[in-house]
TIVEXLO-728975 format. One record per residue: residue in three letters; x, y, z of N, C-alpha, C, O in turn; residue number from 0. Coordinates in steps of 0.1 Angstrom, whole numbers. Layout:
> ALA:X:Y:Z:X:Y:Z:X:Y:Z:X:Y:Z:NUM;
...
***
This chain:
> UNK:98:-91:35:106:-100:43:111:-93:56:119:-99:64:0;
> UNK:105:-79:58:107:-76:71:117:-67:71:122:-63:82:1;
> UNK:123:-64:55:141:-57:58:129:-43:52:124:-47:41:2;
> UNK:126:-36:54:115:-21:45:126:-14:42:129:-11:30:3;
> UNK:137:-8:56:143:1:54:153:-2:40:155:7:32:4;
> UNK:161:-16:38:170:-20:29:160:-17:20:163:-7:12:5;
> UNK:147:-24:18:142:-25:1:142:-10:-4:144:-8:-16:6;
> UNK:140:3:6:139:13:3:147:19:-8:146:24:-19:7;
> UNK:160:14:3:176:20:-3:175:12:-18:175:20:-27:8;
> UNK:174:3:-21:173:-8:-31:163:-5:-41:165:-11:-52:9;
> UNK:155:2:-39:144:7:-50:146:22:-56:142:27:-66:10;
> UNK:154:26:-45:156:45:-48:170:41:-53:175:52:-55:11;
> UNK:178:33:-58:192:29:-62:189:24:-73:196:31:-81:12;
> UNK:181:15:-81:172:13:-92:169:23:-101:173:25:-113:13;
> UNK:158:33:-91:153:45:-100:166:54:-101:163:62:-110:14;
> UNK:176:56:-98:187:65:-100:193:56:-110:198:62:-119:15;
> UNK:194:42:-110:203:38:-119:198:35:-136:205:33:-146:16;
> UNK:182:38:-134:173:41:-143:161:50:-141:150:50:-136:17;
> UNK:168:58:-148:158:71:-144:147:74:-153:139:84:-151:18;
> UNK:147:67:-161:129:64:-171:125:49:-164:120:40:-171:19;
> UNK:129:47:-152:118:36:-148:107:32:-151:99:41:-153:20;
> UNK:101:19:-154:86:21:-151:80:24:-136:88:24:-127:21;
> UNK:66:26:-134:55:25:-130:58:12:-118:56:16:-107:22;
> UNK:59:8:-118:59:-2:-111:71:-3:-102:68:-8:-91:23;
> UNK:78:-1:-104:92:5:-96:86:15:-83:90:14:-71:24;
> UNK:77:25:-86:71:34:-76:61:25:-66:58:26:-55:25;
> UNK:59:17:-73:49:6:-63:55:2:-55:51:4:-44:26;
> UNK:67:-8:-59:76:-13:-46:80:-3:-36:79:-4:-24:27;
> UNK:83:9:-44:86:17:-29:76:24:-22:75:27:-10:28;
> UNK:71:24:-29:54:26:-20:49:16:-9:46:20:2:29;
> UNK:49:6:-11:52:-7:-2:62:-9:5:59:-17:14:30;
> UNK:75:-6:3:82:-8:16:81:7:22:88:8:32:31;
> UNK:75:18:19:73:30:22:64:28:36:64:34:47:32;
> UNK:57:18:31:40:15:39:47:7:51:46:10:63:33;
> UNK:53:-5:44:60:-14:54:69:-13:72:70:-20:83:34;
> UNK:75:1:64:87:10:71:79:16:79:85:21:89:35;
> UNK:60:18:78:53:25:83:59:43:83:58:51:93:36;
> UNK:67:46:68:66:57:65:52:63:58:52:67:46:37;
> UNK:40:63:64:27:63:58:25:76:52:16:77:44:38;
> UNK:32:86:55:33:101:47:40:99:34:37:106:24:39;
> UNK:49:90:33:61:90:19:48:77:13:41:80:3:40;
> UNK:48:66:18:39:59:11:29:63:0:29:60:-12:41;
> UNK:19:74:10:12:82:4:12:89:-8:5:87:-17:42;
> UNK:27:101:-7:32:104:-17:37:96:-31:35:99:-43:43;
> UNK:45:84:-24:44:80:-37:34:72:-44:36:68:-55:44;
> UNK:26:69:-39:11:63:-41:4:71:-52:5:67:-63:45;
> UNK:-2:82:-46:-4:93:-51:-6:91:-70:-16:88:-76:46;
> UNK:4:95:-73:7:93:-87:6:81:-96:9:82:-108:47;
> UNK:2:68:-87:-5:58:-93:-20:54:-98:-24:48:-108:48;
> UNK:-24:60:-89:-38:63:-91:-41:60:-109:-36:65:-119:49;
> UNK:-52:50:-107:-55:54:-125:-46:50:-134:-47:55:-145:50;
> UNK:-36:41:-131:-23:37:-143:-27:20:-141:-21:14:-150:51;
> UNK:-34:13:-133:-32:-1:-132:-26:-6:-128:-22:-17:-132:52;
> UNK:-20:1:-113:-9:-3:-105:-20:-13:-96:-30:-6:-93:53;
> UNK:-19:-25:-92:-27:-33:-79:-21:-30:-69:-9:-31:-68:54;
> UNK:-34:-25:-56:-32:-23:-48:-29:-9:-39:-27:-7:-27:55;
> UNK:-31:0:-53:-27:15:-51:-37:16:-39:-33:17:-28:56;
> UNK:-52:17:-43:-60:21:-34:-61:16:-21:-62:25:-12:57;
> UNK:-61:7:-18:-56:-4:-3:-49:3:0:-54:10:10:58;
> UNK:-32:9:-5:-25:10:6:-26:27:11:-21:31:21:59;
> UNK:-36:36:-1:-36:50:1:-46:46:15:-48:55:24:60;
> UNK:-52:35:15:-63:35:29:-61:31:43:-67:32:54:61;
> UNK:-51:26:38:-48:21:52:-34:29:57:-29:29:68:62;
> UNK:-31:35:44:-20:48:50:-26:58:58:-21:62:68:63;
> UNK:-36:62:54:-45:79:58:-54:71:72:-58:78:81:64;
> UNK:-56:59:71:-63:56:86:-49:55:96:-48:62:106:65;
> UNK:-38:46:94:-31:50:99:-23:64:104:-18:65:115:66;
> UNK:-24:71:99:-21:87:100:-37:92:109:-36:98:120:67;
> UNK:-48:90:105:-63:92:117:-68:101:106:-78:106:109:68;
> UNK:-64:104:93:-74:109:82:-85:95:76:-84:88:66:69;
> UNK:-94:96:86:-105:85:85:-114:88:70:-117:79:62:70;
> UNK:-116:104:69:-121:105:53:-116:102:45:-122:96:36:71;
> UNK:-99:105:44:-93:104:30:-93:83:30:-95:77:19:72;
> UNK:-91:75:43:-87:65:37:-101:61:36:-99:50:31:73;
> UNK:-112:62:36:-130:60:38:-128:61:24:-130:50:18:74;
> UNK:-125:74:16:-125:77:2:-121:63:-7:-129:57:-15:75;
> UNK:-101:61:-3:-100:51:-8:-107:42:-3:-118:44:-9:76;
> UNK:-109:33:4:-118:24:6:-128:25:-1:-133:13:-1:77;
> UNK:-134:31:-7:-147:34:-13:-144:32:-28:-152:30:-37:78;
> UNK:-133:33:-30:-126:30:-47:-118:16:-48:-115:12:-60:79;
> UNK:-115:8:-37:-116:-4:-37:-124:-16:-38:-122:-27:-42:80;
> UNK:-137:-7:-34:-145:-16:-35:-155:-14:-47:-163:-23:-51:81;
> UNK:-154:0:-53:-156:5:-68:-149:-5:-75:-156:-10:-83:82;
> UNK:-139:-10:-74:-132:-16:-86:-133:-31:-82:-131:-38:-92:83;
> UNK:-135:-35:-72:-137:-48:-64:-146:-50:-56:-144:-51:-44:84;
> UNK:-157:-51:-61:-174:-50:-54:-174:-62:-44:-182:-62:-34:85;
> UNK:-165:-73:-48:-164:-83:-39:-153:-88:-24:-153:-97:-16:86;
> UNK:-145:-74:-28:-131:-73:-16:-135:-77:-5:-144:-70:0:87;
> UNK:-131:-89:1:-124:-85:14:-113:-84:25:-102:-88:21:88;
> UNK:-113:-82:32:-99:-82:38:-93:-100:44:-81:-103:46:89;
> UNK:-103:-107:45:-100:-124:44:-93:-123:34:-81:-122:34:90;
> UNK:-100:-123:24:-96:-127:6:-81:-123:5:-71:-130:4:91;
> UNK:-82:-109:4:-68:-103:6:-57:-107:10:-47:-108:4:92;
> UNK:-60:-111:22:-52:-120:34:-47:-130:27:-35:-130:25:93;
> UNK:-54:-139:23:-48:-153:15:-41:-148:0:-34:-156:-6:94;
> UNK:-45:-135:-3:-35:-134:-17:-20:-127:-15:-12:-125:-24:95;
> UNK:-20:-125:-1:-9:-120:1:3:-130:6:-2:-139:12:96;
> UNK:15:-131:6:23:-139:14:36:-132:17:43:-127:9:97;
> UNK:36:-132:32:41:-125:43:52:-138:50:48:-149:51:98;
> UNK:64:-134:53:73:-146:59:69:-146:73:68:-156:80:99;
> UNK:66:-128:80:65:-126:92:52:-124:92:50:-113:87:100;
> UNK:39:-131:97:27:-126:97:25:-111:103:15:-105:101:101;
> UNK:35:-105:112:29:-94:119:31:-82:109:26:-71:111:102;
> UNK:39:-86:96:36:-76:87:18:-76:77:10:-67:74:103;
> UNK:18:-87:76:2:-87:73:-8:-83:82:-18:-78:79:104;
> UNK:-2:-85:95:-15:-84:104:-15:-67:101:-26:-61:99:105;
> UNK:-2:-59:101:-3:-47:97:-9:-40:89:-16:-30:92:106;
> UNK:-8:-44:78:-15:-43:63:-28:-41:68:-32:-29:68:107;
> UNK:-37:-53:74:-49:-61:72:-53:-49:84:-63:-43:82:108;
> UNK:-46:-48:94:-55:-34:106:-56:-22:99:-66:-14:100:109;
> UNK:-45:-21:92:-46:-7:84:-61:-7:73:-70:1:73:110;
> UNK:-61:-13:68:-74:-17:60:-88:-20:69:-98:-17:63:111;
> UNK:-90:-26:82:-98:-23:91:-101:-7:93:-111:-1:90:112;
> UNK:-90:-3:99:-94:10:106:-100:18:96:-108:27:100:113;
> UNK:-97:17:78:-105:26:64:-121:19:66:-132:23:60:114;
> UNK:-120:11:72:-131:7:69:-139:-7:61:-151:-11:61:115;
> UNK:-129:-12:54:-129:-25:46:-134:-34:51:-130:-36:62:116;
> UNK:-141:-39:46:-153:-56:49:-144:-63:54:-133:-63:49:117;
> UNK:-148:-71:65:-138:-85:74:-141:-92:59:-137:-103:56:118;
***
């Protein structure tokens, strides 16, 4: 909804108020991490999703590391996106997402260009 910095506070207020969170709790802030265009914290908390069945882990580790200009590391994820979704693409994507302010998608969706991901 365009507020990243609040969801942040709001998700790190959560995990303190429950500190056996799940899994999924790291995702939201991973995503307003991304949002905030903190793409180093994104990253990190990304990171440790890997391999648990979080959607979307790989997407945003790729369009984090192209944003940062690590064109390998997000090439990598991009390459495990499409391992796990032979049919992705960034259209598709587009319509499964819903954005109030499109210029947060259009963000998302460049950051996923610049790794390399199929129009």
């Amino acid at each position: 909804m365009g507020r990243a910095p609040e969801a942040i506070e709001h998700v790190k207020r959560a995990m303190r108020l429950n500190p056996h969170h799940p899994k999924w709790y790291d995702a939201f802030l991973a995503a307003a991490y991304f949002e905030d265009r903190q793409y180093n914290n994104a990253i990190k908390t990304s990171e440790p999703l890997i391999g648990i069945g979080i959607p979307n882990t790989h997407n945003r580790l790729a369009a984090s590391y192209a944003y940062l200009g690590n064109i390998e590391k997000a090439e990598d994820h991009a390459a495990k996106v499409l391992e796990m979704e032979p049919g992705f693409s960034i259209q598709r994507f587009a319509k499964s997402r819903s954005y109030r302010d499109k210029s947060h998608l259009e963000h998302y969706l460049e950051g996923l260009r610049k790794a390399g991901l199929p129009e």
